[in-house]
C-alpha positions as CSV (number, residue, x, y, z in Angstrom):
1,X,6.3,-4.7,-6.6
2,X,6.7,-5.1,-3.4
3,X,7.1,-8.7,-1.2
4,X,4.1,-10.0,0.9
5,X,4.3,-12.2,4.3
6,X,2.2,-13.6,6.2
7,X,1.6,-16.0,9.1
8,X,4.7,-18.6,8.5
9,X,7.0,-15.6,9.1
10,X,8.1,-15.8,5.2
11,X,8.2,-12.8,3.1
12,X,6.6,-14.0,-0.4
13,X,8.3,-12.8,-3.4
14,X,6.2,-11.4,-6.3
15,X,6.2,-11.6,-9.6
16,X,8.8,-9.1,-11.4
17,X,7.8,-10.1,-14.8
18,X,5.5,-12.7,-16.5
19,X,7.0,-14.5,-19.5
20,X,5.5,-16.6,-22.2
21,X,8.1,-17.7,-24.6
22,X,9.1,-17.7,-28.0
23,X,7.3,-20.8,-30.3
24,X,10.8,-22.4,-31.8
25,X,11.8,-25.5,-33.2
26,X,15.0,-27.5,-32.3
27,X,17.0,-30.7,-33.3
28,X,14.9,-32.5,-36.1
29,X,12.0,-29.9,-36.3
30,X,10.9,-30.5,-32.6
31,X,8.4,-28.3,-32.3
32,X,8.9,-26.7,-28.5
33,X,8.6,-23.1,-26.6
34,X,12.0,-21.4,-25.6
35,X,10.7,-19.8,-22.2
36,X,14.2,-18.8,-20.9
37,X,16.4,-17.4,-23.0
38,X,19.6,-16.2,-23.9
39,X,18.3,-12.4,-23.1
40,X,17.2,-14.0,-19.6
41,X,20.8,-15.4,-18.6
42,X,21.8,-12.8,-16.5
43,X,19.2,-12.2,-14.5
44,X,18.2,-16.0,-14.3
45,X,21.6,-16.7,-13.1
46,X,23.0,-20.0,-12.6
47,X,19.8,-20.5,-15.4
48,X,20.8,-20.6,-18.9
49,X,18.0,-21.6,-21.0
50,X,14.7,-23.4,-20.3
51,X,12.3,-25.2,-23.5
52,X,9.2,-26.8,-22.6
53,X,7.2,-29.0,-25.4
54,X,4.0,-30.4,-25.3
55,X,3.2,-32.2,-28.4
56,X,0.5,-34.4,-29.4
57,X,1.1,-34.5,-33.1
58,X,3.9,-37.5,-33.9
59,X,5.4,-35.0,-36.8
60,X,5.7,-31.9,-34.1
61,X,8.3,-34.8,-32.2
62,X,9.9,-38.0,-34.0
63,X,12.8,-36.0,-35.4
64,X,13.7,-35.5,-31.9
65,X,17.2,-34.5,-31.4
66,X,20.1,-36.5,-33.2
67,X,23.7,-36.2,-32.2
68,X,24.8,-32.8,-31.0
69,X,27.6,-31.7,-28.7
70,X,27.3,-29.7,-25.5
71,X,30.2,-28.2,-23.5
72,X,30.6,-25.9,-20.1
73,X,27.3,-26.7,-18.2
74,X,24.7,-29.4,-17.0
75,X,21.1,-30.3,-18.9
76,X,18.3,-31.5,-16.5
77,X,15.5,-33.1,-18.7
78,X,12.3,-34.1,-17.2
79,X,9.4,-36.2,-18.8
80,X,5.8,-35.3,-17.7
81,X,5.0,-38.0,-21.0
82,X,6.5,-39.9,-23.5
83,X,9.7,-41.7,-23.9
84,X,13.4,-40.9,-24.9
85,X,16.1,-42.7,-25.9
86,X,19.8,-41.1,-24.8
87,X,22.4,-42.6,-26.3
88,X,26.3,-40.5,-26.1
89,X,29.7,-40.8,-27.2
90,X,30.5,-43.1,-25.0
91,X,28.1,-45.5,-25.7
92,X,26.0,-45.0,-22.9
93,X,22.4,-45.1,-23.8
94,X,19.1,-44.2,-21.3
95,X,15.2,-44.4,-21.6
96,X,13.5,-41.6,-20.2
97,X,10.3,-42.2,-19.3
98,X,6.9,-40.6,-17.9
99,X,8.0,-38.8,-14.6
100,X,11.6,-39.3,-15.2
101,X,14.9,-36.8,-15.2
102,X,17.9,-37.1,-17.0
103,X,21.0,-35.2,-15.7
104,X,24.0,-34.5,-17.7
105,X,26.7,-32.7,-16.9
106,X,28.4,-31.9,-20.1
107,X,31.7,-30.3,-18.8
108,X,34.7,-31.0,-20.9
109,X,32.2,-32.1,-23.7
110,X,30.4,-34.6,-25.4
111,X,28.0,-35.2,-28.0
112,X,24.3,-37.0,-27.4
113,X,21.1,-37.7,-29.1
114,X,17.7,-37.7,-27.7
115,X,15.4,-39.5,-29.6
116,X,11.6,-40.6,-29.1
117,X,10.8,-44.3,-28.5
118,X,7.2,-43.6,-29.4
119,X,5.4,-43.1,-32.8
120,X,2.5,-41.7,-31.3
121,X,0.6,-40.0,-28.2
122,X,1.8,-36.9,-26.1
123,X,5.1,-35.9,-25.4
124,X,5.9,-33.5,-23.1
125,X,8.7,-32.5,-20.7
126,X,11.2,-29.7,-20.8
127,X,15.0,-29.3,-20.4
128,X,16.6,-26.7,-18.0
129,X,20.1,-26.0,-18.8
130,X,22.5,-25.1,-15.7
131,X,25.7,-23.3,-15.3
132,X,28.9,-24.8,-14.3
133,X,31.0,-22.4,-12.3
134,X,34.2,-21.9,-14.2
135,X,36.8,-24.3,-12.3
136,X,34.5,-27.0,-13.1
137,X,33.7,-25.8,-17.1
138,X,36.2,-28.9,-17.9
139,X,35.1,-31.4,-15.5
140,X,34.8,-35.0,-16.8
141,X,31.0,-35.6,-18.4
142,X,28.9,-37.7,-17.0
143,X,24.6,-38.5,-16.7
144,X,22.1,-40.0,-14.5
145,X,19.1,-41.9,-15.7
146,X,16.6,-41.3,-12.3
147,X,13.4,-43.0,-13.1
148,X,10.2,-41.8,-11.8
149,X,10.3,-44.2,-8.5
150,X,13.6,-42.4,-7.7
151,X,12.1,-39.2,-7.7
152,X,11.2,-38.4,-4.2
153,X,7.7,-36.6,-3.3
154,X,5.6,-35.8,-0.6
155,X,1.9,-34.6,-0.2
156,X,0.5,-31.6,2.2
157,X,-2.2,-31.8,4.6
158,X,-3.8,-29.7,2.0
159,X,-3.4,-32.4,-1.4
160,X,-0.3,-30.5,-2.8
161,X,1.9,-32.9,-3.9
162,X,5.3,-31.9,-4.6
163,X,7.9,-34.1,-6.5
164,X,11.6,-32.9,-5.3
165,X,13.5,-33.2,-8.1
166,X,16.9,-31.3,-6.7
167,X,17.2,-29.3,-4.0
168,X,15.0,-30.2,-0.4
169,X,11.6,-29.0,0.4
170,X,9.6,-29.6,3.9
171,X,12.7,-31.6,4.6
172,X,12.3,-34.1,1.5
173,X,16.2,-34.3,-0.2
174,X,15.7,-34.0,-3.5
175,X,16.9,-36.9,-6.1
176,X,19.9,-34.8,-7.4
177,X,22.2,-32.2,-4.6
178,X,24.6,-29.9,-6.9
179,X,27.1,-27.5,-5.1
180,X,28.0,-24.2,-6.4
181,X,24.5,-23.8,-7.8
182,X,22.4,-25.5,-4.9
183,X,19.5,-25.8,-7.2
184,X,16.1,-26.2,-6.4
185,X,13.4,-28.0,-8.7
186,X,10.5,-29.1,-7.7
187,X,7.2,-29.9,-9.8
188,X,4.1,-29.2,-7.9
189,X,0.9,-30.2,-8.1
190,X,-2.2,-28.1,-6.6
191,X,-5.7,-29.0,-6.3
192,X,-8.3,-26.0,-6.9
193,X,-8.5,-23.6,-3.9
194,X,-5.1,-25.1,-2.1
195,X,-1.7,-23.0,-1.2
196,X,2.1,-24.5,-1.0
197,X,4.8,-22.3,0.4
198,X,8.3,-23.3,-0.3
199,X,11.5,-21.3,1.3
200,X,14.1,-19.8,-0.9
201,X,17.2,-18.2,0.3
202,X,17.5,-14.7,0.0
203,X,19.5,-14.0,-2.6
204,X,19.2,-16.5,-5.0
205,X,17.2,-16.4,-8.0
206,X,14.2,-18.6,-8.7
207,X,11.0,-18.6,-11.2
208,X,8.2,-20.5,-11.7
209,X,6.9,-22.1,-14.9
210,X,2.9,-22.7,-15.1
211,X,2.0,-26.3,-17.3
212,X,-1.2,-26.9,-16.5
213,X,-4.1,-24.6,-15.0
214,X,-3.2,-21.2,-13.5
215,X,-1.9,-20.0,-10.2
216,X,-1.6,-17.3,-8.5
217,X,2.0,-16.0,-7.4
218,X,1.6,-13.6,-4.5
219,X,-1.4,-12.5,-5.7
220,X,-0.3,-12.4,-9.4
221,X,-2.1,-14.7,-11.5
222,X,0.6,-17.0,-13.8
223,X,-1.4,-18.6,-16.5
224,X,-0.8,-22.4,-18.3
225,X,2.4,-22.1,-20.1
226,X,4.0,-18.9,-18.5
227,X,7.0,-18.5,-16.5
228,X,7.1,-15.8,-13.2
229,X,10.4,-14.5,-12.8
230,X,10.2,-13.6,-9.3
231,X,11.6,-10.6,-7.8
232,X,15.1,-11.1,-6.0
233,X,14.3,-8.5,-3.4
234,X,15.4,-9.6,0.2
235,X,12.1,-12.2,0.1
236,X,12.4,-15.8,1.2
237,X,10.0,-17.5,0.1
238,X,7.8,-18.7,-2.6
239,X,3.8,-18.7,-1.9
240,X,1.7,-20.4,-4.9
241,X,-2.2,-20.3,-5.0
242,X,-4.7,-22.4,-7.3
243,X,-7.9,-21.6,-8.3
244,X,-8.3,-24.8,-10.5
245,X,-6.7,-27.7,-10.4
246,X,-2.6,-26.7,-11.6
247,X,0.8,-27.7,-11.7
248,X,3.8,-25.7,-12.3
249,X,7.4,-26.0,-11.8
250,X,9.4,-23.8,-8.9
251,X,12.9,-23.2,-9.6
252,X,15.5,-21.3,-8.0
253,X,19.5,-21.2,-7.5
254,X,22.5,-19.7,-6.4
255,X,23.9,-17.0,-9.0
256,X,27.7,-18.0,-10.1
257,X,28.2,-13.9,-11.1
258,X,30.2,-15.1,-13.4
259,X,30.6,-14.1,-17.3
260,X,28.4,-16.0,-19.7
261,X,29.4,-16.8,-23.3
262,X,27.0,-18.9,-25.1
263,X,27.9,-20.5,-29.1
264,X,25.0,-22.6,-30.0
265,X,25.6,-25.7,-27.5
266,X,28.7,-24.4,-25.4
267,X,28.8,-22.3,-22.8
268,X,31.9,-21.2,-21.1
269,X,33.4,-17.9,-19.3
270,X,35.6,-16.3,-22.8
271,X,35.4,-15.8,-26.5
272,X,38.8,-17.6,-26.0
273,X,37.4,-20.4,-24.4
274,X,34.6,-20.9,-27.5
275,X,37.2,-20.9,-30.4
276,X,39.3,-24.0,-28.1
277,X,35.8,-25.7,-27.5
278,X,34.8,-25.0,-31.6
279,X,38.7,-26.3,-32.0
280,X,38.8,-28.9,-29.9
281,X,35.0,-30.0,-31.4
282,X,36.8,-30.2,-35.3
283,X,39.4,-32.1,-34.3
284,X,37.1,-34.9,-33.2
285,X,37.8,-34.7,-29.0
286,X,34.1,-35.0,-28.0
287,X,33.7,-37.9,-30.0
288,X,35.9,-39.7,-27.5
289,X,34.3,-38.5,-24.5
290,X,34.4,-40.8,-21.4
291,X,31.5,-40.5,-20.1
292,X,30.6,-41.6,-15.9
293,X,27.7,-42.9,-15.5
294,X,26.1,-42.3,-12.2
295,X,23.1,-45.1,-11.0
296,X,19.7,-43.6,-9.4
């Protein structure tokens, strides 16, 4: 497929392959869809794994996800409804709330829980996991709570409103600014028959993730609950079209080109590096984690 452009000088990227995800379950029988996956690593690069859930049923949820470790890498989780509780190892505990993000940076490693503070109604969110680059794999852990207020957003001439996440769009900073990565995440919300262009450098690669409606992706239509990888092909930028009232995510980031080896919850350059981190996890080290905590 080839790029379109049009009259704000961008060339649109299209839609190299349309993904719906695998149904999974995760932590206490959460009941969610794995949309990127460990096949998807490489070419999703600095992306390693993306699970949306949408749950109205308590039982698909209230497990939710007891203490587990994580190593190598950052999780962004972002709450569209419902509440969590985070509490880590270093007894630091967070509520996240309708319209709010969680990031962690797991680094040298630490183990967390995420747990519902609800007992009925719809939960739904999804967690994007992030690559560290490998100087910073053992980097000291540390989360931000950023509740919905903190989130900043803006609305087009058109009725698009954007929340900005990470990254910038129409010059609006996002709430979180990573280096190495320079990730953008933005949730977007379109009323039928409007349009929202958003730059992306050339070169890094981005995707789009359809949770309500459907859109159309340089002409390519992207139904509810299907990610658009979009074609890394000299393009810079992102055009998105409704037809009914939709929202989707647009996400996009720098490739590290570095190797990826993934055990379960760690993620770090070396099979070497996995046995230290499965070693290091036996002997009790995450459980002492000092965790910073970063305010919104």
């Amino acid at each position: 497929m080839t790029s379109h452009s049009n009259e704000s000088g961008h060339q649109f990227r299209s839609i190299e392959r349309l993904v719906k995800g695998l149904p999974t379950s995760d932590g206490a029988g959460v009941k969610l869809t794995r949309v990127l996956t460990q096949q998807l690593q490489h070419r999703l690069d600095p992306f390693l794994m993306l699970d949306a859930f949408r749950n109205e049923n308590p039982e698909d949820y209230i497990g939710g996800f007891p203490d587990h470790p994580h190593r190598g890498f950052e999780t962004v989780t972002y709450m569209i409804a419902g509440r969590m509780r985070h509490h880590d190892s270093a007894g630091n505990a967070g509520l996240l709330g309708p319209g709010g993000a969680q990031w962690m940076t797991a680094g040298s490693g630490l183990i967390h829980s995420e747990l519902p503070e609800q007992e009925e109604g719809l939960m739904e969110g999804f967690q994007l996991w992030l690559n560290l680059p490998a100087r910073n794999k053992m980097v000291a852990p540390s989360y931000r709570d950023i509740p919905s207020p903190a989130i900043p957003e803006f609305t087009t001439a058109e009725g698009v409103r954007v929340r900005v996440i990470a990254g910038s769009s129409h010059g609006v900073a996002g709430a979180v600014q990573r280096p190495d990565t320079e990730p953008l995440y933005l949730d977007v919300h379109l009323p039928a028959g409007c349009r929202f262009v958003q730059p992306v450098p050339v070169g890094h690669n981005a995707f789009t993730y359809t949770y309500r409606g459907s859109v159309q992706v340089a002409g390519t239509t992207a139904p509810d609950r299907h990610m658009a990888i979009l074609a890394n092909d000299g393009a810079d930028g992102v055009c998105v079209e409704a037809q009914e009232d939709s929202r989707l995510l647009i996400v996009a980031g720098k490739p590290l080109n570095e190797p990826i080896v993934q055990h379960g919850p760690f993620v770090m350059n070396s099979t070497e590096q996995i046995q230290q981190t499965l070693r290091d996890y036996q002997a009790g080290k995450f459980e002492a984690a000092e965790v910073q905590v970063v305010s919104a």
